[in-house]
N, C-alpha and C positions, 0 to 999 in steps of 0.2 A: 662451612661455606663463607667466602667473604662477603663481607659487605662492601658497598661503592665508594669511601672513602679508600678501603685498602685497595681496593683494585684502581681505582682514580689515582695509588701514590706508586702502584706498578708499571703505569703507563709514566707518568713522569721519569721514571728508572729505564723504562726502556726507549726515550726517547732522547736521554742522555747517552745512555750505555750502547744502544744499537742503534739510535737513529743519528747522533751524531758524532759518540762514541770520544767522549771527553776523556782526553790524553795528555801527559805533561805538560799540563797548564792552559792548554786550547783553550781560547777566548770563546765567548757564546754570543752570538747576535740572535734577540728573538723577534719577528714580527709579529703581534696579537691584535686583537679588539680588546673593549673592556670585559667586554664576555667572557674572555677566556682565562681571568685573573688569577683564580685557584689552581688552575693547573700551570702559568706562566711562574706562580708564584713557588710552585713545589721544583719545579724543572729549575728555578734561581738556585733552592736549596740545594737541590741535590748536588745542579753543577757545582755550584764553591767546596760542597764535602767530596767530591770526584778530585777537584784539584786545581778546576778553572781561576785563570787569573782574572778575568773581567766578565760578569755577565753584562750586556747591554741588552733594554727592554726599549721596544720604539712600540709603544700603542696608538692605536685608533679607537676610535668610537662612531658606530655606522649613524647614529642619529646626526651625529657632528656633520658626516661625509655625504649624508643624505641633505642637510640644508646648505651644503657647500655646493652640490652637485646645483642645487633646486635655483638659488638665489646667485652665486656667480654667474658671468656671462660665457660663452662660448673661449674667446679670447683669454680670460683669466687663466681659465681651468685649464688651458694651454700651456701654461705657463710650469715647469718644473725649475727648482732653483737649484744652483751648483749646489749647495752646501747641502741638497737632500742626498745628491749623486757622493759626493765625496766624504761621506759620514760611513756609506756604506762602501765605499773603495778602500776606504781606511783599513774599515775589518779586514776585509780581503783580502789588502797587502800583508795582515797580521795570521793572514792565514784561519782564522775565526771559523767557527761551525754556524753558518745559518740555519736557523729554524723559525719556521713558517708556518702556525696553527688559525687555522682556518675557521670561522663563527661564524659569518657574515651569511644572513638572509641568501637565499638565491634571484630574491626579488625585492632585491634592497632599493635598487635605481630604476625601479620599471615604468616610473613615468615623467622619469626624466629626456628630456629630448635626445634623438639618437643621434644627431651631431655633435650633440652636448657629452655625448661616450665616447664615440669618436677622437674627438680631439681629446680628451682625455687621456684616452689608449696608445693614441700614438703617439700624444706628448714625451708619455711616461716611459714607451716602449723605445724611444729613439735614448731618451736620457740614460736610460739605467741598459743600453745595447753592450757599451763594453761587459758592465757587471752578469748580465747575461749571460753573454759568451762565456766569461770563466764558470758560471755554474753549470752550463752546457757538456763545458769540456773538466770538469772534476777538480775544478784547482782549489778549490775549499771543499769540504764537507758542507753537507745541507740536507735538511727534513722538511718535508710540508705533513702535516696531522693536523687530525681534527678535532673541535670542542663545541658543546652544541651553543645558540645563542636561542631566546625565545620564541626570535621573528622564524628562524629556522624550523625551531623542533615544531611549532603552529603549520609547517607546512609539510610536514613529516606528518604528523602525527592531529589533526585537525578536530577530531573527534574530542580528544584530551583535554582538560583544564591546562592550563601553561604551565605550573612547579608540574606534572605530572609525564607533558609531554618532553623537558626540558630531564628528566629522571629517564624517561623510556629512551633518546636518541640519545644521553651518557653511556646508559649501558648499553647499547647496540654498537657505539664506537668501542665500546672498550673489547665487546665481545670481535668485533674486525682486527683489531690489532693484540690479539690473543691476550690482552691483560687481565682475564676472568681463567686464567690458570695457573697453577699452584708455579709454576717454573716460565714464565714469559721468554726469558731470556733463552735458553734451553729451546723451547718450543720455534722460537726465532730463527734459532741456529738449525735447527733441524727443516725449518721453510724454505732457509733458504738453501738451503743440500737440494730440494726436490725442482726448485727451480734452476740455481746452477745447471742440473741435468739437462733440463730443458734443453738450457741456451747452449751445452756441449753437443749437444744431439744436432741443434738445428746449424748451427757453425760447421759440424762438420762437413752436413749435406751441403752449403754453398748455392743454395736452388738461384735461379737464375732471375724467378718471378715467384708471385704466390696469387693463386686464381681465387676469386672469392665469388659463392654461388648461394642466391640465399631470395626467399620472395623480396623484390623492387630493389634487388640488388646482384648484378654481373658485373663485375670487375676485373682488371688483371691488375696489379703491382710490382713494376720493377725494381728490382735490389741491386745494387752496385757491387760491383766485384769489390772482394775482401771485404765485404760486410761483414758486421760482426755485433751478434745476438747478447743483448743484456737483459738481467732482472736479478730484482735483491739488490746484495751487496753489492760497492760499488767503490773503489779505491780512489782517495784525492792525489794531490801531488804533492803530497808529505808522506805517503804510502801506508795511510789510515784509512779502515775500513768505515765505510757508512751506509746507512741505509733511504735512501732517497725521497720513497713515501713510506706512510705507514698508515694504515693498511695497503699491499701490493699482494696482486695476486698475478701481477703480467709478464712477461718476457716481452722485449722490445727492441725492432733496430729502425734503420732510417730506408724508404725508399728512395729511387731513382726518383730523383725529380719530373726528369722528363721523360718517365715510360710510363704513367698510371694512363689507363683506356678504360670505359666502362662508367656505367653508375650506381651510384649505391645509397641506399635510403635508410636514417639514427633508425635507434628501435630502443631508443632513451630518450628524452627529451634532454633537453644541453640548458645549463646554465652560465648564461655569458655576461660581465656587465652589470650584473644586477638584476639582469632579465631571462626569459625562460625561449629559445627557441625550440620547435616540434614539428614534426610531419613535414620532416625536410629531405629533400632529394638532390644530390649532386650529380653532374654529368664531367666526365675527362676526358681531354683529347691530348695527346701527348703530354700527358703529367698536366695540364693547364686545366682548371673549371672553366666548364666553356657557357655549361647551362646552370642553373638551379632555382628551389621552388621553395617554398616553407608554407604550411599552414598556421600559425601561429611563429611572429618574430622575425617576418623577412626583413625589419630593414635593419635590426641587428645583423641577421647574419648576412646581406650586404656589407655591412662596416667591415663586416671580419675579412670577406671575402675580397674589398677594395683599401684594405690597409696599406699596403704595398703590391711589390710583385710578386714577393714574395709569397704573400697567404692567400695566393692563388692555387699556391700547390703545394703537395703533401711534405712532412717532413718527421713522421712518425707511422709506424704499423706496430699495434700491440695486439700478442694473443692473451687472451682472459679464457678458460675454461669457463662455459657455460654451468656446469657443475663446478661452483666453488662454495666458500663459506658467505657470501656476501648477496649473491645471486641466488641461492639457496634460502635466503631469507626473506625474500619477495618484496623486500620493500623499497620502495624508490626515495632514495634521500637529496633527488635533485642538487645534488655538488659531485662535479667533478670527479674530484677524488676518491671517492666512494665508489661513483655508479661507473666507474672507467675499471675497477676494479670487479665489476660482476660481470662483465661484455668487453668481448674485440672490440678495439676501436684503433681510428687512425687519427692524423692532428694535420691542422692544416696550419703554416707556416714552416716556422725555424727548426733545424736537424740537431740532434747531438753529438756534436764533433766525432767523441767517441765509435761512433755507430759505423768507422769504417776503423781497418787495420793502420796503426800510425796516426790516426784523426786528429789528436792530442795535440800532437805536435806541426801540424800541417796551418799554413796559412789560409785567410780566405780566399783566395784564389785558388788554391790548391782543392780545399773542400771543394766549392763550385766544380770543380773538373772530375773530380770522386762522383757527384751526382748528388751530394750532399744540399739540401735547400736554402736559404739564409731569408730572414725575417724579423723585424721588431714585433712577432705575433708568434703566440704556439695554441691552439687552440684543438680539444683532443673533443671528440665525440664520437656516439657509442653504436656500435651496427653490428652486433653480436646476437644470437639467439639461439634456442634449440636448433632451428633450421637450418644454421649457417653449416655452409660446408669449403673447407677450403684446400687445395692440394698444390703442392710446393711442384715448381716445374725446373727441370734443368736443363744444362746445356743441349741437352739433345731434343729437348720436348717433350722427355718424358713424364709424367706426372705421377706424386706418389702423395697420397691423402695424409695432411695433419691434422687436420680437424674434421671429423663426420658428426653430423648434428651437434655440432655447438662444444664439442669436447676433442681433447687432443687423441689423435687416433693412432698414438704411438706408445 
């Protein structure tokens, strides 16, 4: 059996090798916290023995980000400077693999004022809109993965001493991103064989809408013609393979913007910001949020909701098997990443180019007319469960079930 150093140096391997998949000399850009140091540090090595010519390390420190948030004023924290936007366009134009490992509290800013996020988010979200868009549309490689931080696994795991709980959510990541087996690599490849299928499956049907039926949740969502179904692997524009998160359990394309009708209530709580919204219900009227409620976190997810026009309406639909390996393990890790991977969920903001036929290559104007959504926001939360039942509708009206109780029923 391994021990958690060897399988902690698996995951470093696989998130070179398949997650951004380090190839004749590909630069690496890594985002981290100080949290995430041993594994930032082993992903350096591995990349320069792969073949990279530059790794680049940009950390944080949430104690840092939390008295900056606390003690700056509204206006500062406003403030993004060119040389943060152009450090990272530089990669870009080099063609670099981003990767994006995630530690950070889910309640890192939660009593920081919610104008004071706001401006924040959409400081940041307007600055870094080109760089965006290119990871949108695949023109680099890129990974987001996870590593635990204390503030974190204490909210995971609350019961535990801190080294203990900080032990328990290492292994529980490593087990989501299959590094607790003898062939990661291998086991990878064969994930994503079962999900490819999927997305050949749902591509060919071409459904017109997909009906979502589920307690405090009727919905309908419209897809735009030559939409087109991803998950897994994912080609850049050097026609390198990557993997986009790790853990993925989704297939994903982009609705119509302006056909979602219906409402539909998380059945996750959402981590946004630093903070935790729950017991929230959306209402649509031609693709637009017309209503909405929260029990916990409304004027967060007001911010989300009044960022633009954009993150008014949808720009993501993912299916999660309710039976997977991550949801099968019952525990709520309150990030993202994770809990998007155990449940259906949709995003409210910005689309991925990709997500119609020719996307790549199409203008903004062009997207917009595709039905494609655009936004300095992407914001994904989770409304999947045993109950959920969903059925793909086509041109005719007909309806033919993909999901019955929370699992693909194909």
């Amino acid at each position: 059996m391994m021990n958690i150093e060897q399988k902690l140096y698996k995951y470093a391997e696989l998130l070179v090798d398949v997650g951004i998949n380090i190839t004749d000399g590909k630069r690496l850009y890594i985002r981290a916290t100080t949290d995430a140091l041993p594994l930032v540090r082993l992903v350096t090595k591995i990349a320069y023995e792969r073949g990279s010519k530059e790794v680049k390390v940009s950390l944080g420190d949430d104690t840092i980000s939390r008295l900056n948030a606390t003690y700056r004023d509204e206006e500062e924290l406003a403030v993004v400077h060119d040389f943060q936007v152009d450090d990272r366009m530089y990669y870009s134009d080099k063609k670099a693999g981003f990767l994006s490992i995630i530690s950070s509290s889910p309640e890192l800013l939660k009593d920081v004022s919610p104008k004071k996020l706001q401006a924040m988010q959409v400081a940041s979200g307007q600055a870094f809109k080109e760089f965006s868009g290119r990871t949108q549309s695949d023109f680099h490689s890129w990974c987001v993965a996870g590593y635990p931080s204390v503030e974190w696994a204490r909210l995971v795991y609350p019961e535990l001493p801190d080294d203990e709980a900080v032990n328990a959510l290492l292994e529980l990541i490593l087990y989501t991103v299959r590094a607790d087996v003898e062939n990661p690599v291998e086991a990878w490849l064969e994930h994503d064989k079962t999900l490819h299928d999927k997305v050949d499956y749902l591509n060919g049907k071409q459904f017109t809408a997909l009906r979502y039926e589920a307690p405090g949740t009727d919905l309908t969502i419209g897809l735009p013609d030559n939409h087109l179904w991803a998950g897994a692997s994912s080609t850049d524009s050097n026609g390198d393979s990557f993997m986009a998160n790790m853990p993925t359990e989704e297939v994903f394309t982009a609705p119509d913007k302006n056909r979602v009708d219906g409402y539909v209530t998380n059945t996750l709580p959402l981590s946004h910001g630093g903070n935790i919204i729950d017991d929230f219900k959306l209402t649509f009227k031609d693709g637009e949020v017309v209503d909405y409620t929260a029990e916990k976190g409304y004027d967060i997810l007001k911010n989300i909701i009044d960022t633009d026009a954009g993150s008014k309406r949808l720009g993501e639909v993912a299916l999660v098997p309710f039976d997977s390996p991550i949801s099968n393990k019952g525990i709520l890790f309150y990030n993202t990443l994770f809990d998007e991977n155990a449940s259906c969920h949709i995003a409210l903001g910005s689309a991925y180019a990709f997500s119609v036929q020719g996307g790549k290559e199409m203008s903004r104007e062009e997207l917009d007319s595709a039905g494609l959504n655009d936004s300095i926001t992407h914001v994904d939360f989770m409304i999947g469960s045993g109950k959920l039942n969903i059925y793909g509708v086509d041109k005719e009206g007909r309806e033919s079930p993909v999901f019955i109780e929370g699992n693909w029923a194909f």
